[in-house]
Every structure is written in structure tokens, then in C-alpha cells.
C-alpha positions as CSV (number, residue, x, y, z in Angstrom):
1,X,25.6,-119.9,61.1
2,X,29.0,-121.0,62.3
3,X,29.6,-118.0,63.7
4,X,29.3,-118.3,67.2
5,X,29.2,-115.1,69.5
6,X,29.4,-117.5,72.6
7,X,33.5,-118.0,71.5
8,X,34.1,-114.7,70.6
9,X,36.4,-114.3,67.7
10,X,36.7,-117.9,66.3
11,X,34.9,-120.0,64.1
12,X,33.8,-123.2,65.5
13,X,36.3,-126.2,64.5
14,X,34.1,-129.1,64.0
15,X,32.8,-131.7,60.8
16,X,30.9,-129.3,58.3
17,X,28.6,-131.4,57.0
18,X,25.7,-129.1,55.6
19,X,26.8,-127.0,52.0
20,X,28.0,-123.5,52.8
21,X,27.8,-121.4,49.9
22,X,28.6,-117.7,51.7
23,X,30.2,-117.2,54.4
24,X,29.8,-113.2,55.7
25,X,32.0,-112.6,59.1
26,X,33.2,-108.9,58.1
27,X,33.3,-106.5,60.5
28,X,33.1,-109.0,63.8
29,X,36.4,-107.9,65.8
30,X,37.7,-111.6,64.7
31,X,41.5,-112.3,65.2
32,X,41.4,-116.0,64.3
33,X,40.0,-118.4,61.3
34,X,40.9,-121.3,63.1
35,X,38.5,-124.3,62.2
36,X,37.5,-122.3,58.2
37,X,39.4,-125.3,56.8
38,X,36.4,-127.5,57.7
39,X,34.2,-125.4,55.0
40,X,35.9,-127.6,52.2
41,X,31.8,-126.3,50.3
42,X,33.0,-122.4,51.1
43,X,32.5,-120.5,47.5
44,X,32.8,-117.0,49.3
45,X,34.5,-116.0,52.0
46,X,34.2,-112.2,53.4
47,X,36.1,-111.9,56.1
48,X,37.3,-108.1,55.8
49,X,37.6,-105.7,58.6
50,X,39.0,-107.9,61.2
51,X,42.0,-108.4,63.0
52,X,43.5,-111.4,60.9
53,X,47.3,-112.1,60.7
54,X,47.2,-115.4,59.4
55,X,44.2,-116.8,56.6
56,X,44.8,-120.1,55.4
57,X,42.2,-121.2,53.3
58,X,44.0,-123.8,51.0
59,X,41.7,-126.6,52.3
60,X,38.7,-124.2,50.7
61,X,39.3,-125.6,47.5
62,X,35.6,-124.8,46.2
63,X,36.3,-121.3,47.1
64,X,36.4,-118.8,44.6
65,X,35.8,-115.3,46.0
66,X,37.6,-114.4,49.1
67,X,37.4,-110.6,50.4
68,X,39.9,-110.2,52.9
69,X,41.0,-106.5,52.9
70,X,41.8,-104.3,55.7
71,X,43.1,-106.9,58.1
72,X,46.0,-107.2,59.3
73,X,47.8,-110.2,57.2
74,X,51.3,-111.1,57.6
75,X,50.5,-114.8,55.6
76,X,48.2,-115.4,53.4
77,X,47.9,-119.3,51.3
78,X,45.3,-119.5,48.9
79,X,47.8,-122.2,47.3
80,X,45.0,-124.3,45.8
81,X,42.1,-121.9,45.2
């Protein structure tokens, strides 16, 4: 899982290269989603109950279902989704 609990709050910012489908990081105390834009295969995202200002996931263009409720969001783009 890209998830690592070794880097608390973040999602690991390297080359995806394996299909990921479902991506479940709700309730984890997460602040950032730097490094999500490498999931370009991302179909769902749920990502709520967190401490998120910011979610970009424009780059996420296989996305499709994105739960991001009860964060904190000042910004969010889904401008190609």
C-alpha cells in the first residue's frame, strides 16, 4: 500500500507503476496528498476524515469516485476528472 506509516501523514512521491484501483487512507490523521498525482490508475480515492487543506487530484484523470468529506479543504481541483 502506498501508505506508509514510517512518513507519517504523506503519501510516498515516487513512479507508480503497478494499477491502483482503490485507494482507502480515511481516517489516518493525514494533512498532506503530496505525491497522489503519481496514481494517474486511481479510480477511488477516500481520503475523508483527515486534516486536508489542499487536494489536487487533476493528474487522477482515471479517477471517478473521490470521498473527501469532513476535512478541512480550502482548494479543491478536480478540473479534469
Amino acid at each position: 500500500m502506498p501508505f506508509s506509516k514510517s512518513i507519517p501523514c504523506a503519501v510516498r512521491s515516487a513512479a507508480v507503476t503497478a494499477p491502483s484501483v482503490t485507494l482507502d487512507i480515511s481516517d489516518s490523521s493525514i494533512v498532506d496528498l503530496t505525491g497522489i498525482e503519481d496514481f494517474t490508475a486511481l479510480i477511488e480515492l477516500h481520503c475523508q476524515n483527515n486534516y486536508l487543506t489542499i487536494l489536487d487530484v487533476s493528474n487522477n484523470t482515471a479517477l471517478t469516485h473521490l470521498n473527501c468529506g469532513n476535512n478541512q479543504l480550502d482548494n479543491l481541483n478536480v478540473n479534469t476528472n
